[in-house]
C-alpha positions, -999 to +999 in steps of 0.1 A: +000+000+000+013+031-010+007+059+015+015+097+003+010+122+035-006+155+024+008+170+055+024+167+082+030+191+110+057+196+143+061+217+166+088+221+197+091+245+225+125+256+239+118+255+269+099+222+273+112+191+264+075+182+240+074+183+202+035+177+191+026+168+155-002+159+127-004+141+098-031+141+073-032+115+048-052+117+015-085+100+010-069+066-009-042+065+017-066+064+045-065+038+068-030+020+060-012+029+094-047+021+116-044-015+093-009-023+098-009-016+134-040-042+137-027-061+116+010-066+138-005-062+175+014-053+206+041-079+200+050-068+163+046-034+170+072-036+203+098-052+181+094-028+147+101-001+172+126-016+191+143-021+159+135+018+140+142+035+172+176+016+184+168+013+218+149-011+240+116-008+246+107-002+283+067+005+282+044+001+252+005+004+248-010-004+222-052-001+224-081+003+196-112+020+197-137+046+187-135+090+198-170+107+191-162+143+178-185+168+170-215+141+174-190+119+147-176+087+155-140+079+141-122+046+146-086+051+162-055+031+175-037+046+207-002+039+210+023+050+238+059+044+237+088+046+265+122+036+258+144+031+281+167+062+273+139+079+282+117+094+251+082+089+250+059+094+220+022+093+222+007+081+191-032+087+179-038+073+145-071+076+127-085+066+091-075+098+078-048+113+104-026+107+134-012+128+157+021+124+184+034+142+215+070+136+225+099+140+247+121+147+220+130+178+194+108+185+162+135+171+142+141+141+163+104+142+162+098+137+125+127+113+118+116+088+143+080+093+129+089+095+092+112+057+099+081+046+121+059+044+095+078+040+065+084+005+085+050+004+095+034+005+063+059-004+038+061+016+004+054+046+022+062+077+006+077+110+026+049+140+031+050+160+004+052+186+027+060+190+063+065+222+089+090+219+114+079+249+137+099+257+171 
């Protein structure tokens, strides 16, 4: 599955140690991270970012559901990551965009991200355009 992001967005404070971000995917390429996710569970996820991220993994979530907005119901995935160097990413993916909150830089930010899911859903392409915003 080929997945082309429309978008994506992060953000960093100097002084806090967060980055936030968005991605929007387009209409075809909706749903391929939400998929693979489901489609590798907790114990495939854990080892594709033990092995994207070099570094054990110390904590990992990994839980699907539903968010109502604005009356709307949207399926998601939830997935939290602590390594045990200490950076944590919070990960929301839904059919049509994801979000993240970490620990690290905007940079650091959008390399881990970009590598997560180029592994994540193979064939991925790189956003055709991205902000990097401190």
């Amino acid at each position: 599955m080929w997945c082309s992001w429309v978008r994506l967005s992060i953000y960093s404070f100097n002084d806090l140690s967060r980055s936030y971000g968005i991605i929007q995917f387009e209409g075809s390429e909706s749903g391929g991270l939400l998929n693979a996710l489901r489609s590798l569970g907790l114990e495939g996820v854990k080892k594709v970012v033990s092995e994207v991220l070099g570094c054990n993994v110390k904590s990992l979530s990994l839980a699907f559901g539903d968010m109502f907005y604005e009356d709307r119901r949207y399926v998601m995935a939830y997935l939290k990551v602590e390594l045990n160097d200490g950076e944590t990413y919070l990960i929301e993916v839904y059919e049509d965009s994801a979000s993240i909150i970490s620990t690290e830089d905007a940079l650091v930010t959008r390399n881990a991200l970009i590598n997560l899911i180029s592994r994540l859903v193979p064939g991925v392409k790189l956003p055709k355009s991205f902000i990097v915003g401190s």
